[in-house]
C-alpha atoms as a printed R data frame, in Angstrom:
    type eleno elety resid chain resno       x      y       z
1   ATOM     1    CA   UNK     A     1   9.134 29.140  -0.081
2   ATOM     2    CA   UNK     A     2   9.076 26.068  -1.815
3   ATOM     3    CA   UNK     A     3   5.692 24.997  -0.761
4   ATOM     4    CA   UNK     A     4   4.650 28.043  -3.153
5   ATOM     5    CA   UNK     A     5   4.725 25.742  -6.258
6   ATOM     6    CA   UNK     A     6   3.220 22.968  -4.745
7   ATOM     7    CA   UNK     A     7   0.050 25.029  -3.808
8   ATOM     8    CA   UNK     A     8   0.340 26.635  -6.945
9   ATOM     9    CA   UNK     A     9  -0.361 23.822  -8.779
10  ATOM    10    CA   UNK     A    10  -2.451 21.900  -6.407
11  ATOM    11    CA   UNK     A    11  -4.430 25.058  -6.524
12  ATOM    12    CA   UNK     A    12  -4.491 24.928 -10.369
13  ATOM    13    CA   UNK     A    13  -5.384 20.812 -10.723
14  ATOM    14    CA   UNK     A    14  -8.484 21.738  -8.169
15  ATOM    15    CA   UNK     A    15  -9.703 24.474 -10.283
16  ATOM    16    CA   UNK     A    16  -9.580 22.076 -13.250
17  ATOM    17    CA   UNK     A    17 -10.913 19.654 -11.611
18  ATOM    18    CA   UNK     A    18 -14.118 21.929 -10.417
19  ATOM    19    CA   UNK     A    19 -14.168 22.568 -14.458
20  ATOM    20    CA   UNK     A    20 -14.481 19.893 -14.921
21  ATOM    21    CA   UNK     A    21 -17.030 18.748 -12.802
22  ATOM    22    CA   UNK     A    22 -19.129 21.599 -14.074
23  ATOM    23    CA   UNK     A    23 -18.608 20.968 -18.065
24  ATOM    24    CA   UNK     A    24 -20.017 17.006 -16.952
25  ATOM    25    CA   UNK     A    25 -22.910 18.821 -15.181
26  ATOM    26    CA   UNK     A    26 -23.913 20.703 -17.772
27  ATOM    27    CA   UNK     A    27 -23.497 17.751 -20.599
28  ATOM    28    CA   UNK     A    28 -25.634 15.978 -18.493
29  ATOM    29    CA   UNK     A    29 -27.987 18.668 -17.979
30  ATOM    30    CA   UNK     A    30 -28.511 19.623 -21.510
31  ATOM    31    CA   UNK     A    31 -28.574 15.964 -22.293
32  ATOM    32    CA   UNK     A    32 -31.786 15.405 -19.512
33  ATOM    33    CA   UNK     A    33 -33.608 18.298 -21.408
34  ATOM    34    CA   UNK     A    34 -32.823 16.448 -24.796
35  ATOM    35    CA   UNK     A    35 -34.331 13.626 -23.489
36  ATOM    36    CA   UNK     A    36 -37.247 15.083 -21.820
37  ATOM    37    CA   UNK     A    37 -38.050 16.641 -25.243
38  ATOM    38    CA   UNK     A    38 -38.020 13.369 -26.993
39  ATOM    39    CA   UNK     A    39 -39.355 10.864 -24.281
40  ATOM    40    CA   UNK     A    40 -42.550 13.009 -22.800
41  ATOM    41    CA   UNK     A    41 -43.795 13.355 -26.327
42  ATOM    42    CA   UNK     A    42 -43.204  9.707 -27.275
43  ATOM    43    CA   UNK     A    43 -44.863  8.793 -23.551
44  ATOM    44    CA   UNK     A    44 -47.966 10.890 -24.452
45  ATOM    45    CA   UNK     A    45 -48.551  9.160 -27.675
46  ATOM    46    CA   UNK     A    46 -48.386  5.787 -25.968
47  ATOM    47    CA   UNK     A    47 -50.142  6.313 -23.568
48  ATOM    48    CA   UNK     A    48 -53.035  8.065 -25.939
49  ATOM    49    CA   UNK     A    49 -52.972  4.815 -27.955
50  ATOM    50    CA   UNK     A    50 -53.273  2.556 -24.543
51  ATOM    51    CA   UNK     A    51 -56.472  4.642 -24.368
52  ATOM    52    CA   UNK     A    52 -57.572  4.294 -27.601
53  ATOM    53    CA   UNK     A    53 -57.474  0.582 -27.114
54  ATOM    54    CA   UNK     A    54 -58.985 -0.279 -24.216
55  ATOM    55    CA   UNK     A    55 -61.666  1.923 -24.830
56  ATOM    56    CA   UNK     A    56 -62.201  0.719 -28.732
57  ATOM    57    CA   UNK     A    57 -62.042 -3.116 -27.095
58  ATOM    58    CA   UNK     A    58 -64.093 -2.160 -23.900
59  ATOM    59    CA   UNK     A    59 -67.056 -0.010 -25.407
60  ATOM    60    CA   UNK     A    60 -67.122 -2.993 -28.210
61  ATOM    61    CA   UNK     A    61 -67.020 -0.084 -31.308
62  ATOM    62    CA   UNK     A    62 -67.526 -1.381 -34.776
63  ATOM    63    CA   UNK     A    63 -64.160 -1.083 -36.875
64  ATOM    64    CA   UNK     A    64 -66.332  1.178 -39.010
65  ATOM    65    CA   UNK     A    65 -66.828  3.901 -36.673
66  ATOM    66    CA   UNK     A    66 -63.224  3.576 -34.901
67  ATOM    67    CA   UNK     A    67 -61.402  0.669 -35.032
68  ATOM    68    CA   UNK     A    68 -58.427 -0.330 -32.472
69  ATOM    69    CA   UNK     A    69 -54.843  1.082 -33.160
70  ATOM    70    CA   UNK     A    70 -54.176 -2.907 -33.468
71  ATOM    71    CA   UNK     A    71 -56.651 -3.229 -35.886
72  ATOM    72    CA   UNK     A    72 -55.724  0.269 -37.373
73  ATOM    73    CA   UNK     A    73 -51.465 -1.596 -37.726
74  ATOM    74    CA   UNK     A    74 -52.754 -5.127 -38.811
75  ATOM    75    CA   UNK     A    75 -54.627 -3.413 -41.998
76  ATOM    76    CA   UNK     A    76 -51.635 -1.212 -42.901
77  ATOM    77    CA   UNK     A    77 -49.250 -4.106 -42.588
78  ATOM    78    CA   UNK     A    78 -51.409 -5.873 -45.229
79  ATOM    79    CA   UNK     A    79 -51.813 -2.661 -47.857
80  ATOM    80    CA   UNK     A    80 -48.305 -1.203 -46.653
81  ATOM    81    CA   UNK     A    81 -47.072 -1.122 -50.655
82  ATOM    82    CA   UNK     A    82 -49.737  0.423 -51.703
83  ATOM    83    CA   UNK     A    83 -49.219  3.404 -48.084
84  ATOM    84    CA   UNK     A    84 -45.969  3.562 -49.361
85  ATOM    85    CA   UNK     A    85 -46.070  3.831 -53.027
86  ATOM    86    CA   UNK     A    86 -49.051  6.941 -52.221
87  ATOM    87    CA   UNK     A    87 -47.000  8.403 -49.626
88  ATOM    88    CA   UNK     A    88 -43.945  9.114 -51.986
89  ATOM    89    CA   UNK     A    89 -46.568 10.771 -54.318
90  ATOM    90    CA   UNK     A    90 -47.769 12.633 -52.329
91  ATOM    91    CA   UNK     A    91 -44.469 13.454 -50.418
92  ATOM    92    CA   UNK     A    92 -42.878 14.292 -53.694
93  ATOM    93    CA   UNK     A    93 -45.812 16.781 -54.637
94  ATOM    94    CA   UNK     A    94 -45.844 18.338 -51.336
95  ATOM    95    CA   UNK     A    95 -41.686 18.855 -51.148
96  ATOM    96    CA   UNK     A    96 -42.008 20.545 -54.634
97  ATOM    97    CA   UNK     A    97 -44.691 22.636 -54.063
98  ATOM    98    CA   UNK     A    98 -43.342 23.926 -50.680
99  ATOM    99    CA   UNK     A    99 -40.139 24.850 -52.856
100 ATOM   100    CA   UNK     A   100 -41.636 26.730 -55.634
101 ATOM   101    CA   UNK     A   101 -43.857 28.576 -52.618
102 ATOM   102    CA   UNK     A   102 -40.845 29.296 -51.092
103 ATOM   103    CA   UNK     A   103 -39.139 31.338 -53.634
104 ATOM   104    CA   UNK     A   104 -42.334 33.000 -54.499
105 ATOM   105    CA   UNK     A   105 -42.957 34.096 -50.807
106 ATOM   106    CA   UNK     A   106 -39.754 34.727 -50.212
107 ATOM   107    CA   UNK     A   107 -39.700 37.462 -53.326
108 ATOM   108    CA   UNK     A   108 -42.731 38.856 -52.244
109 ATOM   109    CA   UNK     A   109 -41.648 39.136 -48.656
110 ATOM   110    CA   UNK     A   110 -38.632 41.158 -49.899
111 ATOM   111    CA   UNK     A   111 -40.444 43.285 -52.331
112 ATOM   112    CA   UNK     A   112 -42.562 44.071 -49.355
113 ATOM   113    CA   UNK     A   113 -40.120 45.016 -47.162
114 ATOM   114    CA   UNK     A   114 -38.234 46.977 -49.349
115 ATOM   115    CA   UNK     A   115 -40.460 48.752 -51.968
116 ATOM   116    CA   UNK     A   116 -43.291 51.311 -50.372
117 ATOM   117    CA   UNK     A   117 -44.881 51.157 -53.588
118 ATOM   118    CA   UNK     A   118 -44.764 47.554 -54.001
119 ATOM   119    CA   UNK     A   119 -46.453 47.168 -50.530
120 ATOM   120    CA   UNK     A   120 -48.966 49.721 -51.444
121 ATOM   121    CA   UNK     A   121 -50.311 47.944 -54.477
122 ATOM   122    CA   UNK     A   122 -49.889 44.025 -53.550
123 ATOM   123    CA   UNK     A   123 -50.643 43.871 -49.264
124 ATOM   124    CA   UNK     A   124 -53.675 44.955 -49.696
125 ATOM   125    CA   UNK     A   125 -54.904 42.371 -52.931
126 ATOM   126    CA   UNK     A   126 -52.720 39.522 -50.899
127 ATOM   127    CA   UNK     A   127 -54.864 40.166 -47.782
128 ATOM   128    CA   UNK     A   128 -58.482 39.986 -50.241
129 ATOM   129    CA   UNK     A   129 -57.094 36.481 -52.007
130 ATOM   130    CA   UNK     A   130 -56.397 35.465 -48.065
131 ATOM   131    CA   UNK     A   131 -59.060 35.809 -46.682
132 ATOM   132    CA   UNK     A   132 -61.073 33.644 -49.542
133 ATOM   133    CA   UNK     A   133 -61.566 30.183 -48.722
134 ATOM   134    CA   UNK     A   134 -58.887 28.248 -50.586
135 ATOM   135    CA   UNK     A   135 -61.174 24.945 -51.135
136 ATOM   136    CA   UNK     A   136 -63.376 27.061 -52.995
137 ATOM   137    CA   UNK     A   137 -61.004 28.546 -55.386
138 ATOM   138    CA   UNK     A   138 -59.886 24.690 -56.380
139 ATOM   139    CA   UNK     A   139 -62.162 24.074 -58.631
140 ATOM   140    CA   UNK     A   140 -61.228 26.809 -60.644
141 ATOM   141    CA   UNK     A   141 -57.385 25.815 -61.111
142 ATOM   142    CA   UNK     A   142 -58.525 22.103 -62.535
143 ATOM   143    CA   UNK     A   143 -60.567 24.329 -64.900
144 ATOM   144    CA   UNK     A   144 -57.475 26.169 -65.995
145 ATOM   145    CA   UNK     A   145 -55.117 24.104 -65.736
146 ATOM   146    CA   UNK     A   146 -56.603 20.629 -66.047
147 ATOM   147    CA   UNK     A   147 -56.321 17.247 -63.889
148 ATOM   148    CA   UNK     A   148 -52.738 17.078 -63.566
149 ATOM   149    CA   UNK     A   149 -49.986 17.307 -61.398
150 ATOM   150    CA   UNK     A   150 -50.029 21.365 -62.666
151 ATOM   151    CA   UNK     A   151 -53.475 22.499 -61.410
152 ATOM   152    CA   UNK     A   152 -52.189 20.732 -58.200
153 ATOM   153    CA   UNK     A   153 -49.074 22.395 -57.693
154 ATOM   154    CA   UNK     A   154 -50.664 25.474 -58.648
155 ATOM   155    CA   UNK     A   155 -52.747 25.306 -55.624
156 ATOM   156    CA   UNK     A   156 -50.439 24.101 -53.379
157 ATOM   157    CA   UNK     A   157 -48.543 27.285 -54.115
158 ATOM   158    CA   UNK     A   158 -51.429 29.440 -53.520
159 ATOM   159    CA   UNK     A   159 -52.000 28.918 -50.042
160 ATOM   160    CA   UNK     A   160 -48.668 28.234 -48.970
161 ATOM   161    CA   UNK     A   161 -46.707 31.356 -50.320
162 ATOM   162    CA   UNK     A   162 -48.387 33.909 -48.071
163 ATOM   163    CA   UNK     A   163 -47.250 33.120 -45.007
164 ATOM   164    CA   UNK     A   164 -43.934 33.020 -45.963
165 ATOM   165    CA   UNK     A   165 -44.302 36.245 -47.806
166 ATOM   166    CA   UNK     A   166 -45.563 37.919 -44.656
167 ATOM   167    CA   UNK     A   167 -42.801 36.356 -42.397
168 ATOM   168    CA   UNK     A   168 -40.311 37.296 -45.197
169 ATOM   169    CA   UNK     A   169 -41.616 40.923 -45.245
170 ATOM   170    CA   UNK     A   170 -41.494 41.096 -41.341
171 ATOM   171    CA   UNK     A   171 -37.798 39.699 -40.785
172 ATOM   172    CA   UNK     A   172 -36.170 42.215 -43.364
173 ATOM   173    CA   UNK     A   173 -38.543 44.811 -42.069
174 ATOM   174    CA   UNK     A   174 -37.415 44.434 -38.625
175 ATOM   175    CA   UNK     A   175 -33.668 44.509 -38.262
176 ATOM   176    CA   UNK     A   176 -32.250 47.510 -35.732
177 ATOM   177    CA   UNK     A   177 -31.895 50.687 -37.650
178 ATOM   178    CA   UNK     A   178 -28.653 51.277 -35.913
179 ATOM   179    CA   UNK     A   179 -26.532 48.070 -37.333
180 ATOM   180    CA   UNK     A   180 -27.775 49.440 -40.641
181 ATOM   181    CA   UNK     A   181 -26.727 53.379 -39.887
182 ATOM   182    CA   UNK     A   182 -23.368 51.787 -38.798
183 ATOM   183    CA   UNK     A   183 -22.927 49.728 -42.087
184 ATOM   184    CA   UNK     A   184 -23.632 52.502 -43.741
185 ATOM   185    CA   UNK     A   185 -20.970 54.429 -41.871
186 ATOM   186    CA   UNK     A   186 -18.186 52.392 -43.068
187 ATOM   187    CA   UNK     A   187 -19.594 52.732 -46.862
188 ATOM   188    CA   UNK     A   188 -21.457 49.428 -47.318
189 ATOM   189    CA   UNK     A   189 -23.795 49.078 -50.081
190 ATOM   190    CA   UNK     A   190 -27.106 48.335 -50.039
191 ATOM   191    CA   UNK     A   191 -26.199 44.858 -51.174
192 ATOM   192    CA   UNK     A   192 -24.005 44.374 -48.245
193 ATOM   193    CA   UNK     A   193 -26.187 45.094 -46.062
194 ATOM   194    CA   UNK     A   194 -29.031 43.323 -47.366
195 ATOM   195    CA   UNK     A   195 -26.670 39.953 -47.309
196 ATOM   196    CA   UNK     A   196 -24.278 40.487 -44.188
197 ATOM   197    CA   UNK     A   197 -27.488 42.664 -41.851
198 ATOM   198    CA   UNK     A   198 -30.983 42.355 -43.405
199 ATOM   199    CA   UNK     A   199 -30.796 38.439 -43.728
200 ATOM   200    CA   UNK     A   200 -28.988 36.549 -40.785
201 ATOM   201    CA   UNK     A   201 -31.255 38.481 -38.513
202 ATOM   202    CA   UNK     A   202 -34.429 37.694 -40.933
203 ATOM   203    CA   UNK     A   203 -33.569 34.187 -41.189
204 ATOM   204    CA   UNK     A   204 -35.600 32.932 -37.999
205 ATOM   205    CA   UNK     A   205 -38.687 34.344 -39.091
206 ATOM   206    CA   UNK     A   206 -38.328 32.923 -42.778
207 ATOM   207    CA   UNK     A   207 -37.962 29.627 -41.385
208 ATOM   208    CA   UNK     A   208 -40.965 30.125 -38.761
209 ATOM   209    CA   UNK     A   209 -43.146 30.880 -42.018
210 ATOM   210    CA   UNK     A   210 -41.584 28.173 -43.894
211 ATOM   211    CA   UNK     A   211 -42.341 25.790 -41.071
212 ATOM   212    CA   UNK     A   212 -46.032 26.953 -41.316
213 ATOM   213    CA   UNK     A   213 -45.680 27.002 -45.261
214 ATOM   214    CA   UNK     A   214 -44.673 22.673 -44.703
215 ATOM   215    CA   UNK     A   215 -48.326 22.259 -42.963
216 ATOM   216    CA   UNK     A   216 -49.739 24.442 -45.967
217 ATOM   217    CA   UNK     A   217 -48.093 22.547 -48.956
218 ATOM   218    CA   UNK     A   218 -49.676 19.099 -47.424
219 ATOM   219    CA   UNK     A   219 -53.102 20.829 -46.967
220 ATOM   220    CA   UNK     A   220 -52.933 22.254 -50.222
221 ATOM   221    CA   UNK     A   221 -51.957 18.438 -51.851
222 ATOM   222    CA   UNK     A   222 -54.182 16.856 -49.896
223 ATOM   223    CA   UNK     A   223 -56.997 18.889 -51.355
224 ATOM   224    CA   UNK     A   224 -55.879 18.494 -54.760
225 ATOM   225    CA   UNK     A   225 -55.794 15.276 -54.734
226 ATOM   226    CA   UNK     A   226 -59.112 14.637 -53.230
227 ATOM   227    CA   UNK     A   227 -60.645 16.372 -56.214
228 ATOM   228    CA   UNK     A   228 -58.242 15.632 -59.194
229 ATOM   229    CA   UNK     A   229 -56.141 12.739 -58.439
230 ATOM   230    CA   UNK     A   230 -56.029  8.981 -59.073
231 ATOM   231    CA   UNK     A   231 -52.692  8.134 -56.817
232 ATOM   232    CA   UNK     A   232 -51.664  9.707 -53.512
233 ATOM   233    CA   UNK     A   233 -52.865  9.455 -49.837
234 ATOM   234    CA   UNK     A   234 -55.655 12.059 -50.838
235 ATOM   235    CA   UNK     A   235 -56.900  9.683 -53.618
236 ATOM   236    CA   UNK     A   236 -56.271  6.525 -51.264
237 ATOM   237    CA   UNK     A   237 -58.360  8.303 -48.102
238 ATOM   238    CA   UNK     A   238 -60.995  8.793 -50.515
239 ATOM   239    CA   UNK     A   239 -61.161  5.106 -52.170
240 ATOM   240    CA   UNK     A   240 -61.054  4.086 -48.499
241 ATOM   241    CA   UNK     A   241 -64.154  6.222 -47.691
242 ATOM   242    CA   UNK     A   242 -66.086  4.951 -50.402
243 ATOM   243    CA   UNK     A   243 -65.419  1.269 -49.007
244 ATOM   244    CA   UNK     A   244 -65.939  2.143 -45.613
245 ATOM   245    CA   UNK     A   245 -62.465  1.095 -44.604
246 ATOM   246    CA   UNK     A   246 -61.808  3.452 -41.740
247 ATOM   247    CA   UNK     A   247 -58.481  1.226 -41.207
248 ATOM   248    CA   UNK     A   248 -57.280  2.467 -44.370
249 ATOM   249    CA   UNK     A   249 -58.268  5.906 -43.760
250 ATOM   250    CA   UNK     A   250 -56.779  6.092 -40.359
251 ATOM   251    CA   UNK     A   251 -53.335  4.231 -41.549
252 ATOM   252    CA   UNK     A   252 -53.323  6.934 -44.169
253 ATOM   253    CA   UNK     A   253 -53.644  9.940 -42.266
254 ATOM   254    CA   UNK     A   254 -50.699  8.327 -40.129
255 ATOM   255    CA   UNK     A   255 -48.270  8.059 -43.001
256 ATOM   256    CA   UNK     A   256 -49.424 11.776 -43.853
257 ATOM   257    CA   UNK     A   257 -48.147 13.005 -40.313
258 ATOM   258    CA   UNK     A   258 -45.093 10.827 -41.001
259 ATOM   259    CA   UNK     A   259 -43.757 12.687 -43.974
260 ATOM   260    CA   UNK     A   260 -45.029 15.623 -42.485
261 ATOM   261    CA   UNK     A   261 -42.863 15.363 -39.526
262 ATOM   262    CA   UNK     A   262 -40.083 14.126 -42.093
263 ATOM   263    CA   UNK     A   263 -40.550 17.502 -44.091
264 ATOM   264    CA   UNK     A   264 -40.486 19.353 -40.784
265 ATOM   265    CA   UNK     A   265 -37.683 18.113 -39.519
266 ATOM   266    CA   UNK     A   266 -35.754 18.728 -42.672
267 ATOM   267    CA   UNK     A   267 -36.838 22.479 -43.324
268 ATOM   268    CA   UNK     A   268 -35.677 22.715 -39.142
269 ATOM   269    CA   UNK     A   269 -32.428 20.809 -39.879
270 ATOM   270    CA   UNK     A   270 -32.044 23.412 -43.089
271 ATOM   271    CA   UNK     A   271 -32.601 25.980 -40.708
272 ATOM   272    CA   UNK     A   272 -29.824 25.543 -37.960
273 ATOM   273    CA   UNK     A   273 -27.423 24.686 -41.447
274 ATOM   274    CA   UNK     A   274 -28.305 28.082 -43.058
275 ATOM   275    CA   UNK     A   275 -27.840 29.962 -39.344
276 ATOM   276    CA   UNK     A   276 -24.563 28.371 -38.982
277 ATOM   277    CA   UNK     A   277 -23.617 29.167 -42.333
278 ATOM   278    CA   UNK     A   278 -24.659 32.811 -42.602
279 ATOM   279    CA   UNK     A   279 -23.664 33.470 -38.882
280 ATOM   280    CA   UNK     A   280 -26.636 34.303 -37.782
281 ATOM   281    CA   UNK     A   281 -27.619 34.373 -33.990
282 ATOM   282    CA   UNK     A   282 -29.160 30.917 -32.884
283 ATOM   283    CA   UNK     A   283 -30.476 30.341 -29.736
284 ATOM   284    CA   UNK     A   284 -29.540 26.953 -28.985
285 ATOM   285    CA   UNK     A   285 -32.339 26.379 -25.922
């Protein structure tokens, strides 16, 4: 009888110890796939570059049609103030105009989801502006609104709003009718249930538009700045153009995908925040 202890809590310390085993075995399984994420991307760039090189140096290409990645870092170590000072510019412009998209889509979206009429009358017209080539509507926003930073922003808002009006629209649209007959069963109002139902479960597809909507605000930038600009990569890829300095060019479009990825990875970072917050569902795979 008084072995029964003993096995008791050798029984118990194995059991723990199998636990433990198993939590390591999953930290270091979720930690492989967080490294596979990072490294097989980083190796695929390399070795992209490694390509790039050998065949830039082997097929003996003029640095004016393609020059080397070494080339391509040598040039924007010697103009790196001026990739800089552009690249906040443009960063700043971008940011701003992905913002004031935001809340614009993100009204929309909701007036769409919620207002039959409201659909009725603006889908439709917001479909027909969609579907028109955005380059050629710039012209017409330097016209009204001049050469500034407005007519720029403007843009920028134009084509980046609609996605996140749709994905807006979709995510409120979409929540399970039961949660909301339930809320409504214990006597919430509509504005309970639009903050504590309609939301947490939109949030995933506001973020997937606004995710699309960071791509958009760059294009839209980009554009503007080709046309009405005299600062910002646009401007600078331009200049470089004209002076047939692909270097430039190239070492521009690579700070572009910088802040790009930088804007990304904030709106993705404000995303699992917000969840969190809220208490919305996340799936953490």
């Amino acid at each position: 009888m008084r072995a029964l202890p003993e096995l008791a809590f050798t029984a118990s310390a194995h059991a723990s110890a199998l636990e433990s085993k198993a939590s390591v075995a999953r930290a270091l399984t979720t930690l492989r796939g967080h490294a596979i994420l990072i490294v097989l991307p980083i190796v695929t760039a390399a070795a992209a570059l490694i390509f790039w090189e050998v065949m830039a140096r082997g097929l003996n290409i003029s640095p004016v049609i393609l020059p080397a990645p070494s080339q391509v870092y040598q040039k924007i170590m010697s103009v790196l103030p001026l990739l800089v000072s552009n690249s906040i510019q443009t960063g700043k412009e971008a940011l701003l105009g992905l913002v004031l998209a935001a809340g614009v889509g993100i009204a929309i979206g909701s007036g769409l989801a919620y207002s039959k009429y409201f659909r009725a009358a603006v889908y439709p017209n917001l479909v027909f502006f969609q579907l028109i080539p955005k380059v050629a509507l710039a012209p017409l926003f330097i016209i009204w609104l001049g050469i500034g930073i407005e007519s720029r922003l403007t843009f920028t808002i134009f084509i980046t709003f609609f996605p996140i009006a749709i994905s807006t629209a979709v995510g409120l649209a979409s929540v399970d009718p039961i949660y909301v007959r339930f809320s409504r069963g214990l006597t919430a109002t509509d504005w309970q249930i639009f903050k504590h139902i309609r939301v947490p479960f939109a949030l995933p597809a506001i973020f997937g538009g606004l995710k699309i909507g960071v791509t958009m605000a760059f294009i839209g930038v980009i554009v503007g700045e080709f046309i009405t600009s005299q600062s910002g990569l646009g401007y600078l890829i331009l200049f470089a153009m004209a002076r047939t300095e692909t270097a430039v060019v190239l070492g521009s479009i690579a700070f572009l995908c910088i802040i790009g990825i930088a804007v990304y990875a904030a709106v993705a970072l404000l995303e699992v925040v917000t969840r969190r917050i809220w208490g919305a569902p996340y799936d953490e795979g």
